[in-house]
N, C-alpha and C positions, 0 to 999 in steps of 0.2 A: 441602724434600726435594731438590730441585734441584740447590741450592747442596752438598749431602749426595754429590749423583751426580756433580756437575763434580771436588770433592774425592779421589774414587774412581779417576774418570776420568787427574786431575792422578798419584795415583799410580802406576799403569801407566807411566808415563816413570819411574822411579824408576829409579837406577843401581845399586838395591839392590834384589836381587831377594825376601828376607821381602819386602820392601815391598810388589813387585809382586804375589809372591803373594797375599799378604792383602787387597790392594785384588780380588783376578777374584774368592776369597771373597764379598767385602762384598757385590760386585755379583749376584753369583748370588742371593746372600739376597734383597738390593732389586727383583729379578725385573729388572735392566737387561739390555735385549737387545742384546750385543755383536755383534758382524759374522761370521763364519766365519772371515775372514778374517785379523779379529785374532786370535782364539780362535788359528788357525792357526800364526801366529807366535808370541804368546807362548808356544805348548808348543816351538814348533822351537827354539827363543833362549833357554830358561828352563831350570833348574837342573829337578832330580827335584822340589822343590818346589813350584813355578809348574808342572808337568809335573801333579803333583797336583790342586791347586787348579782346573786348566785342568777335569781331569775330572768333578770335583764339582760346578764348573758346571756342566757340562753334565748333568749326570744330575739337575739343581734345575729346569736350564730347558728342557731337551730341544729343541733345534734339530734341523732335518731332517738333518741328517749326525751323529745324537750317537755311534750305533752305530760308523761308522767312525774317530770317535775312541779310543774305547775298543779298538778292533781292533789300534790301530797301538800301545796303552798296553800290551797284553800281551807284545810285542817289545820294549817300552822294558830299558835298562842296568839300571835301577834296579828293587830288590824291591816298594817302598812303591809304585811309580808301576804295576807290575803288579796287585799286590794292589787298587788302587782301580779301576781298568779290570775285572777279574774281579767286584768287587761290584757296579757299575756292570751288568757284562754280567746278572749273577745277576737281576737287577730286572726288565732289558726282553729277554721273547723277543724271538728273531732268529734268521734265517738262515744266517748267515755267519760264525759262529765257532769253528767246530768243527772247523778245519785249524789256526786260531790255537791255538787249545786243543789242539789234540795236541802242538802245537812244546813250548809250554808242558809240557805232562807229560812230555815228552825231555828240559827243560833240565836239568841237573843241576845247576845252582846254585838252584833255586826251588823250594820244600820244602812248597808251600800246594798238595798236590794237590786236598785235600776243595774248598779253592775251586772248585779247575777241575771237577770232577764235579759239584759243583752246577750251576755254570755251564755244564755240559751237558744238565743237565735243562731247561734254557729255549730249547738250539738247534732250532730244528722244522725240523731236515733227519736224512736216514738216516745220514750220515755219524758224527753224536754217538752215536746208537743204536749203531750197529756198535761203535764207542770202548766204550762204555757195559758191551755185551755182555763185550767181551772183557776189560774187569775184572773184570767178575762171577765169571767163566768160572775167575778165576786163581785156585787156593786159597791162595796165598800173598798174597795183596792185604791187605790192612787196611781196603780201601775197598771188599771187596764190598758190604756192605750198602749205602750211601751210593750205590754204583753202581745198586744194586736201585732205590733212592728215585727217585732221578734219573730211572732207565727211567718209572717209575710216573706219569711228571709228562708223559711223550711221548705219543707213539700208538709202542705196542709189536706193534700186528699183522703186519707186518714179520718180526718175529724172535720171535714164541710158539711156534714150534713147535724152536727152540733153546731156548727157558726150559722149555717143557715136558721137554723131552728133561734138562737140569738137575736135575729133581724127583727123581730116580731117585741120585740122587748119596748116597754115603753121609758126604759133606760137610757138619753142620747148615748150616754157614755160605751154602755156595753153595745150601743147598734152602732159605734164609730168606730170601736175596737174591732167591734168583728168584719165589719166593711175591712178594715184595714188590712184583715189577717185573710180576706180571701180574695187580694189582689193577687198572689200568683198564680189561681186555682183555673184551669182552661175550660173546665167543665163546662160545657153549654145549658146543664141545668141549675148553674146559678145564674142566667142572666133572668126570669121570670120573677124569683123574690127580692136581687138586688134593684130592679125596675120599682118592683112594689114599692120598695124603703124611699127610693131615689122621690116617686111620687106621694108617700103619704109626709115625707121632710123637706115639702119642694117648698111650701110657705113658712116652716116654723124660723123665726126669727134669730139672726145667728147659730144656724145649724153648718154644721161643715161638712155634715152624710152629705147631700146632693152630691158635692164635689167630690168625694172621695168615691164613690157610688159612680161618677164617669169614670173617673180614672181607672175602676175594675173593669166598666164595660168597653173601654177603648180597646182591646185586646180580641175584640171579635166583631164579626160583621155579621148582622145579623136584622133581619127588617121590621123583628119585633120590635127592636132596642131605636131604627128608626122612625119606627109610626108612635111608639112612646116618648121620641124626641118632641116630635113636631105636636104633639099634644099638648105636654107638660110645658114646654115653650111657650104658651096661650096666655100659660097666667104669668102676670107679672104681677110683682113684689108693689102691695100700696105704697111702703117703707122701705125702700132698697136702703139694705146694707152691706156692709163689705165681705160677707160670706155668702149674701145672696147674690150678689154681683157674679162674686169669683165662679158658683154653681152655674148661673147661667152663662157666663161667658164661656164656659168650659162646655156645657152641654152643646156649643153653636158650634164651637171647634170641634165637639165630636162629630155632628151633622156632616163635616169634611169627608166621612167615610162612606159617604153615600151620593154618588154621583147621581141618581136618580130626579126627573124631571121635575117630581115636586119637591125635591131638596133645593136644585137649585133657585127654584120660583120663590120659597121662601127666603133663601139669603139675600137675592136681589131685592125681595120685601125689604130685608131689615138695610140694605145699603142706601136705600133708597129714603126708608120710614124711623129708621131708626137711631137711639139715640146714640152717644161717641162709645160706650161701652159694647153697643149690638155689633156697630158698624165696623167698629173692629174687631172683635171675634170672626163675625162672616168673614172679613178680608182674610182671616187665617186658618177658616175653615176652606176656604175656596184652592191653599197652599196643598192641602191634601188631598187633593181630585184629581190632580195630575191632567186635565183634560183639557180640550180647548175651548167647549163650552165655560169653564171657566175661567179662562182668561178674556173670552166675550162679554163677561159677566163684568169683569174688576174693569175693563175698557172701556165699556157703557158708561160706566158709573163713576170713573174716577174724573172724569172731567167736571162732574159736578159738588165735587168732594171741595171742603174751604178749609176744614179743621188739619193744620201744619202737620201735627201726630198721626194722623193718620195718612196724609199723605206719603206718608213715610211706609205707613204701613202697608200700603198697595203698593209702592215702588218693592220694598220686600217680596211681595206676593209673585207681583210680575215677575221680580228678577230666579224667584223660587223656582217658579213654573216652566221657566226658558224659552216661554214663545218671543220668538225674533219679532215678532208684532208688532211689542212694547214698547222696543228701542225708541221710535220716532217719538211716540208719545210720552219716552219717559226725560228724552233728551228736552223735549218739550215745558215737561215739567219742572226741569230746573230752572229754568228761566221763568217760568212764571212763581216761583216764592225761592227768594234768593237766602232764606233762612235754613230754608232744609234740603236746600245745594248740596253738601258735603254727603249726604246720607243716601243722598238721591244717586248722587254720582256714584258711590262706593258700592250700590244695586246696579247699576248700567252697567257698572265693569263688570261686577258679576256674571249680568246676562249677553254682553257682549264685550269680551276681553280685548283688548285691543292688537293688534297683529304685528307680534314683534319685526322689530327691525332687522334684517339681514345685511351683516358687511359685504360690502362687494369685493370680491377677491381683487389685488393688484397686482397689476400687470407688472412685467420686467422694468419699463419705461415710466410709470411710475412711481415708484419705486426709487429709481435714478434721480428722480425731479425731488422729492421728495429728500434723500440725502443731499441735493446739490442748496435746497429751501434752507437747510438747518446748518448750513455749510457758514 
């Protein structure tokens, strides 16, 4: 291996820079830990190539100054040697790149903005935020959403009450982004206007707020965001389509956070009245109530269940929940559709493991029997 690293080492003096590059590769791979110093020089001395190769060490072997390499990569001439400093940055938060990253979105020779937007969702300073916001902000961006993501990955408390102010936009674009950007926010006063957006985008026709609008309210319990379920629920879609689908099925899964009486009353409604989309949502809102009323609930009702997919679905639910209840009933149920046997069974085990077998110790005298059998 040695003789492997001296080899490596030999070509770094190359007067040929593939060469050199491919040799700071090799070494990155072998985990050989170079000096800073040299690291330092071959990028200064080296072609856009060696300029690359430099960074990819470092992002293999991570030495204490990796960060400021990559800082000084995003100023570099070269597009390739930018590009790999931005992937680089994307990898390890940090502090200090987010004045780079702005340069970077001014140049007008360099066309990888979605790079740098990522690469700002890993800055943990306010200055990327602010950056952030006011792509969001722009309707003519291409990168609002991307911007949205980005925030979503910061601490956004800072600037909620500009994303909120957002929501009111008759923009899908910018009220998706900002949905987007204020999923990690815990605040309790954003559940009042994400409600709002949640019900004024409940009918608009392939909108994807509704859904993205649960996914920020799942994160809190709270009996506003329930009595605006069972509301908004009411209406259904003349034109169901595949984002009003996904909003409401999602909103019925959120309903799972509310074990309350008339929660239940309405899932039992839709298992009961509803179509293969409700009825399985409920069965996986019912997985999140942890309770025995809801396993009462999926009991009732699965015996009068025909649709295979969903049988499956309540055998999951059951086995979720782990009332010993189910067993009879679920053992039951594979026998009555020998199709979705296999799925069924792999829930039963789940909710009743089956009880290993214990060797029985042998005695002296068997034992004898035993070598006398093989004799």
């Amino acid at each position: 291996m040695q003789s492997r690293i001296d080899d490596m080492l030999a070509m770094l003096e190359s007067p040929i820079s593939a060469i050199r590059a491919r040799a700071v590769l090799l070494l990155g791979h072998a985990e050989h830990m170079l000096s800073m110093e040299r690291l330092d020089q071959l990028y200064e001395d080296g072609d856009s190539a060696t300029r690359v190769a430099v960074l990819k060490y470092l992002a293999r072997n991570l030495p204490p100054d990796h960060i400021q390499f990559a800082l000084k990569g995003l100023t570099d001439s070269a597009n390739s040697v930018r590009l790999t400093a931005l992937q680089h940055l994307i990898t390890f938060p940090n502090t200090s790149a987010a004045s780079s990253l702005e340069l970077l979105l001014k140049n007008p020779n360099f066309h990888r903005h979605d790079l740098v937007i990522r690469a700002m969702g890993v800055c943990k300073d306010n200055h990327a935020l602010w950056l952030l916001l006011s792509i969001l902000e722009d309707v003519h961006s291409p990168y609002q959403m991307l911007a949205g993501d980005s925030i979503s990955r910061l601490d956004a408390r800072p600037i909620t009450d500009h994303l909120l102010r957002l929501l009111i936009s008759d923009d899908e674009k910018t009220v998706f982004a900002a949905i987007l950007a204020l999923a990690p926010v815990n605040d309790t006063g954003i559940i009042q206007p994400v409600l709002h957006v949640m019900n004024r985008w409940w009918t608009t026709s392939k909108s994807r707020i509704p859904n993205e609008a649960v996914q920020v309210l799942d994160k809190f319990r709270d009996i506003r965001i329930r009595d605006a379920l069972l509301q908004i629920l009411s209406i259904k879609y003349d034109v169901p389509n595949d984002y009003g689908i996904i909003g409401r099925s999602s909103a019925i899964h959120l309903l799972g956070n509310y074990s309350q009486p008339q929660v239940i009353s309405y899932l039992v409604g839709l298992l009961q009245n509803g179509d293969s989309w409700d009825r399985n949502a409920a069965t996986y809102a019912f997985t999140k109530m942890r309770s025995a009323k809801a396993v009462d609930a999926l009991l009732a009702n699965i015996v009068h269940e025909t649709d295979q997919g969903l049988l499956m679905n309540y055998s999951y639910a059951l086995a979720k929940l782990g009332d010993k209840r189910a067993v009879p009933v679920l053992e039951a149920l594979m026998q009555r559709d020998p199709q979705t046997k296999a799925s069924i069974e792999t829930n039963l085990r789940a909710l009743n493991p089956p009880t290993p077998v214990k060797e029985q110790s042998q005695g002296r005298f068997s034992k004898l029997k035993l070598r006398l059998r093989l004799r």
